[in-house]
C-alpha positions as CSV (number, residue, x, y, z in Angstrom):
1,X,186.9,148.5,212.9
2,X,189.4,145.9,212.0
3,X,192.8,146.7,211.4
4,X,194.5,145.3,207.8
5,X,196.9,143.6,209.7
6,X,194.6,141.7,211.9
7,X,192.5,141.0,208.9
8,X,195.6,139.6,207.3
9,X,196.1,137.5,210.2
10,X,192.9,136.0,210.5
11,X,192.6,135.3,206.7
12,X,196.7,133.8,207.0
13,X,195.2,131.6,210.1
14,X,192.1,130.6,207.9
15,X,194.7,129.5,205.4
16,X,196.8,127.2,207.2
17,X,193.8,125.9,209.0
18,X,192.4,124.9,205.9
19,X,195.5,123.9,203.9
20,X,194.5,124.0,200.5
21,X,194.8,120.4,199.1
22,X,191.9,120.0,196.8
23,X,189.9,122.6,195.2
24,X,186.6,121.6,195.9
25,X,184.7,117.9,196.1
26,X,182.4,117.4,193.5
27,X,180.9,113.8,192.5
28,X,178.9,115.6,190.0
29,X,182.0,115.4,187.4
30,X,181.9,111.3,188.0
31,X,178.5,110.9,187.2
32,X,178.4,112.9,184.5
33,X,181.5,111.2,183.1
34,X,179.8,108.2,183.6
35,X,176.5,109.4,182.0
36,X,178.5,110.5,178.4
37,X,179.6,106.7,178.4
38,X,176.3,105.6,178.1
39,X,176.0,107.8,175.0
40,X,179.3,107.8,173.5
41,X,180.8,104.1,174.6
42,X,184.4,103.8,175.8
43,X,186.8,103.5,172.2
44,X,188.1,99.9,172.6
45,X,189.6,97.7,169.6
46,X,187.3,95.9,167.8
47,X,187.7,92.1,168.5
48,X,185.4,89.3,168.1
49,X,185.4,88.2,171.4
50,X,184.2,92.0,172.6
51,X,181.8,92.0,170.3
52,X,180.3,89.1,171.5
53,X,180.5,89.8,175.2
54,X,179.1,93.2,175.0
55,X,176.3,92.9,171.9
56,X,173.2,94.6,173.2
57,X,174.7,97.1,175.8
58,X,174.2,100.7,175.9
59,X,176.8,102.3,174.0
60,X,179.1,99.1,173.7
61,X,179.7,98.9,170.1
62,X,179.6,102.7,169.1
63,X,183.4,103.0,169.4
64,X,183.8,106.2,171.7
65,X,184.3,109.5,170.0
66,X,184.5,109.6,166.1
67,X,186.5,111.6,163.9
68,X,189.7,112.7,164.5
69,X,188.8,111.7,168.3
70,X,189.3,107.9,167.2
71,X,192.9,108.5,167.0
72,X,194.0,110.8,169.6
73,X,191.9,108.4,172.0
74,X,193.2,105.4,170.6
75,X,195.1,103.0,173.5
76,X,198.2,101.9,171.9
77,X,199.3,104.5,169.5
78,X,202.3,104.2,166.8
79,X,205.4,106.9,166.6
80,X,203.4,108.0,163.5
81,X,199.8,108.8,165.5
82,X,201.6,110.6,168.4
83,X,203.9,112.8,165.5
84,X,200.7,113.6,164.0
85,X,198.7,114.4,167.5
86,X,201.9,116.2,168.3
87,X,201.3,118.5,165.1
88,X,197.7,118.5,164.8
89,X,198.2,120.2,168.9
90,X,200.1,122.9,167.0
91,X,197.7,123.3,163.9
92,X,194.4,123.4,165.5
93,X,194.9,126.8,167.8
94,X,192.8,128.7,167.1
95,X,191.0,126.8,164.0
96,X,188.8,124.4,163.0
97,X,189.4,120.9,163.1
98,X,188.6,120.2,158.9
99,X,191.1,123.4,158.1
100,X,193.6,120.8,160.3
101,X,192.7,118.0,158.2
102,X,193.6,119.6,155.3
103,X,197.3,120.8,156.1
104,X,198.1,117.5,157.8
105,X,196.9,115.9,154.2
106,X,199.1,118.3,152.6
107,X,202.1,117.1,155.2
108,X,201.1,113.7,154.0
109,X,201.3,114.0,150.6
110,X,205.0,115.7,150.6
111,X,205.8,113.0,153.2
112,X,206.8,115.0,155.8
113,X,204.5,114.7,158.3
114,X,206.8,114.0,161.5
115,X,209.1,115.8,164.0
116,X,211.6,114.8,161.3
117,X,210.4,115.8,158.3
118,X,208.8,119.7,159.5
119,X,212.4,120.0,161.1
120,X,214.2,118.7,157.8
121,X,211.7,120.7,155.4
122,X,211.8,124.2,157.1
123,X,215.5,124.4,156.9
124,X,215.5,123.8,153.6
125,X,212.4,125.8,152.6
126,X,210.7,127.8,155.0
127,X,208.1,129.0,152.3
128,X,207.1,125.9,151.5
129,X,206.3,124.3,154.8
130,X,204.0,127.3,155.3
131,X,202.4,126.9,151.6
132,X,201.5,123.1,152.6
133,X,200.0,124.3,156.3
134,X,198.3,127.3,155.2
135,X,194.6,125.7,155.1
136,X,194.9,125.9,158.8
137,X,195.4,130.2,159.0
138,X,197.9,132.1,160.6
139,X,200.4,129.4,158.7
140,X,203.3,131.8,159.2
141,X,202.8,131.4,163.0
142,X,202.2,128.2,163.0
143,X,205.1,127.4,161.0
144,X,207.6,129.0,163.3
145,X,206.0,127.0,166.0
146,X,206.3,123.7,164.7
147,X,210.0,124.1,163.7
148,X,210.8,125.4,167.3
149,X,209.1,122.4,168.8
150,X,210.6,120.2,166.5
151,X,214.0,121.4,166.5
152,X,214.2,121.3,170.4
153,X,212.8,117.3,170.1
154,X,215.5,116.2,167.3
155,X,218.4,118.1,168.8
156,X,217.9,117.5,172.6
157,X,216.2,113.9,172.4
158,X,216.4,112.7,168.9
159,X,213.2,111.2,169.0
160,X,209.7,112.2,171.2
161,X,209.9,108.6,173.1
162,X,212.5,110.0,174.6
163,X,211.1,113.4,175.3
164,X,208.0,111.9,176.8
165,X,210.5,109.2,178.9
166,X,210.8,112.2,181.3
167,X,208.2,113.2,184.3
168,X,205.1,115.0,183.7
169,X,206.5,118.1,185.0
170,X,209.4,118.6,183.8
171,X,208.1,117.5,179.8
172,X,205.4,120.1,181.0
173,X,207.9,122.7,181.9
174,X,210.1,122.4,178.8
175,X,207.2,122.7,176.1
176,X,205.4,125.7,178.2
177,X,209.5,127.6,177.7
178,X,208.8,127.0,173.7
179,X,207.4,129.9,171.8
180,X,203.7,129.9,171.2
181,X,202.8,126.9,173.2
182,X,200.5,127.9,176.1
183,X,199.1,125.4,178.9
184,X,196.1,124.4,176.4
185,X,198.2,123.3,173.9
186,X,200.8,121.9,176.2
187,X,198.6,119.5,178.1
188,X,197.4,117.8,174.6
189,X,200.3,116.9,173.9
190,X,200.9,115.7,176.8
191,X,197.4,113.7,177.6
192,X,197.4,112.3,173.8
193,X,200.3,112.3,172.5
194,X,202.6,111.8,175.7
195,X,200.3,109.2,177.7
196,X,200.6,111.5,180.9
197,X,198.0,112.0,183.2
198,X,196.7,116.1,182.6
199,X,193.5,117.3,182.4
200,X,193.2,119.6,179.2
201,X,191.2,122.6,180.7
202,X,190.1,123.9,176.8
203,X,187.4,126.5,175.8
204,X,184.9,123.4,176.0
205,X,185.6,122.4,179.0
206,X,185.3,125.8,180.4
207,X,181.4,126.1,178.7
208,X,180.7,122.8,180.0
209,X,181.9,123.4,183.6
210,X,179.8,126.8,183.3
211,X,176.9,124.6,181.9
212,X,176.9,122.5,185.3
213,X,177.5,125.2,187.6
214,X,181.3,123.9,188.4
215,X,183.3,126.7,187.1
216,X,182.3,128.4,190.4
217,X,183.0,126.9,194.3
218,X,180.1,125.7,196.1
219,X,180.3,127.0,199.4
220,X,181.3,130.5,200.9
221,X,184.6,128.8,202.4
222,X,185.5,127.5,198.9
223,X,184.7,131.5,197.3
224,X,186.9,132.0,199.9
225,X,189.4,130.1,198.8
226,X,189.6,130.8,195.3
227,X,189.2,134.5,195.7
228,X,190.5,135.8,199.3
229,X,193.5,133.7,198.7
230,X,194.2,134.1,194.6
231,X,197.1,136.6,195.7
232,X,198.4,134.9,198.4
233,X,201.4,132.9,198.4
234,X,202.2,130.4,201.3
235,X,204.9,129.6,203.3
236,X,204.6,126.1,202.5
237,X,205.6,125.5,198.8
238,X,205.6,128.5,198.0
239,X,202.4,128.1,195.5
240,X,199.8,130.9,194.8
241,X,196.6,129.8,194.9
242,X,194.4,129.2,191.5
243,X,191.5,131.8,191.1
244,X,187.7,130.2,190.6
245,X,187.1,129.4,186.9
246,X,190.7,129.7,185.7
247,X,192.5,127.0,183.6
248,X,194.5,125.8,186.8
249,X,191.3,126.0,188.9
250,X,189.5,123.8,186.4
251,X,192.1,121.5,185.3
252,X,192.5,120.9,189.2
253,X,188.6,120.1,189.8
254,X,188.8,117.9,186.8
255,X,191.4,116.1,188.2
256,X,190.5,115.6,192.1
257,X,187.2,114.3,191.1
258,X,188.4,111.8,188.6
259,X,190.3,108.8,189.0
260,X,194.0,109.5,187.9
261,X,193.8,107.7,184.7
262,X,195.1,108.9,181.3
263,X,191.8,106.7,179.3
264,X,189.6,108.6,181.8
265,X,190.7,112.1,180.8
266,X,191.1,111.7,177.6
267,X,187.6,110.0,176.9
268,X,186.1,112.4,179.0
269,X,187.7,115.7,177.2
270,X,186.8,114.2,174.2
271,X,183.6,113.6,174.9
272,X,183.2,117.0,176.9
273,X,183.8,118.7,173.0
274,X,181.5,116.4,171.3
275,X,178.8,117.7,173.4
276,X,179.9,121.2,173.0
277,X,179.8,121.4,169.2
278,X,176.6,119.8,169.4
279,X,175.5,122.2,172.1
280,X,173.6,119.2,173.9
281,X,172.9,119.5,178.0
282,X,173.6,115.7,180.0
């Protein structure tokens, strides 16, 4: 029998033969990206000239994802649509999507739907914000959590151009240090609202991967990867290893078999939760 130190040592060597650069290579994800475009369309901005270029192709002139989807995958996106995304990020955990429709109408209506305005309005009435938000449960919560995020924002940047002016990781880092904001609700912000290149690794995403048999590795030195090595930390970096089907693991498959390209991922999450409320199969 092997001794544990040995085994650690072969299993060490394994590691830093195989350094650990990509999680696993599948071109599965790019074709089926490629295959919800044919369904769904790309949202573009409707202009004559498109229109008459593309009449007649698969997709062309369905606009992308609808609803709310139209917005938050919109290209160029006022201070007003990312304030809103920026909220709506907040609102939606844990909720339905019309229940967040409802308080954002009822931040519309009072005129205080911006960074601004929740700041300005929950200083002076903290009942009150949570009155106008309460359609979306759990408004307490969610009231505390909007005035923390919106109180760091006006007081250390003024204004969220300036907040998302800084690198990915560091805007990353800073909202992940904020009370109740967790990676999922992080990384919207930062695909939709901030413009930054981050794979949102949601509860959809993690059905669909299951779906296509990606949530798992592929080959026995990939298992060995995600599993053997989920507890150990290299010399190099200093980085511990993401297990199979966790939200780093995922989020990393998404995005080393994707182009690095903020309309990619975000037509592609969007897309990837249109399919999963309609429970369809590509």
């Amino acid at each position: 029998m092997r001794r544990s130190g040995e085994k650690f040592k072969e299993i060490r060597r394994y590691f830093i033969r195989y350094k650990i650069k990509k999680v696993t290579k599948s071109p599965q994800i790019y074709q089926i990206y490629r295959s919800l475009l044919k369904k769904y369309g790309r949202p573009r901005r409707r202009t004559p000239k498109y229109n008459k270029l593309t009449t007649g192709q698969a997709g062309s002139l369905r606009g992308g994802p609808k609803d709310f989807w139209e917005k938050w995958c919109k290209r160029r996106k006022t201070k007003e649509d990312k304030e809103e995304i920026v909220i709506g990020a907040i609102l939606t955990q844990r909720t339905n999507w019309r229940n967040v429709e409802l308080a954002l109408r009822n931040l519309k209506r009072e005129k205080v739907l911006s960074i601004k305005g929740v700041y300005q309005i929950f200083k002076k009435n903290k009942i009150l914000l949570g009155k106008l938000i309460k359609p979306s449960g759990f408004y307490k919560q969610k009231a505390k959590r909007l005035f923390q995020l919106c109180c760091f924002i006006v007081k250390n940047y003024g204004t969220l151009e300036k907040f998302f002016d800084q690198d990915l990781k560091t805007c990353r880092r800073q909202l992940l240090s904020l009370y109740g904001i967790g990676p999922e609700t992080a990384d919207s912000i930062l695909l939709y609202a901030g413009g930054k290149p981050i794979f949102v690794s949601d509860e959809y995403t993690r059905r669909f991967a299951k779906k296509h048999h990606l949530s798992r590795p592929h080959s026995k030195k990939f298992l060995l990867r995600g599993k053997k090595f989920s507890y150990f930390r290299a010399k190099r970096g200093n980085k511990v290893l993401p297990k199979a089907g966790s939200y780093d693991y995922l989020q990393q498959l998404f995005q080393q078999n994707l182009p690095k390209n903020t309309k990619i991922y975000q037509d592609f999450h969007a897309m990837i939760v249109l399919e999963g409320k309609k429970g369809n199969k590509i």
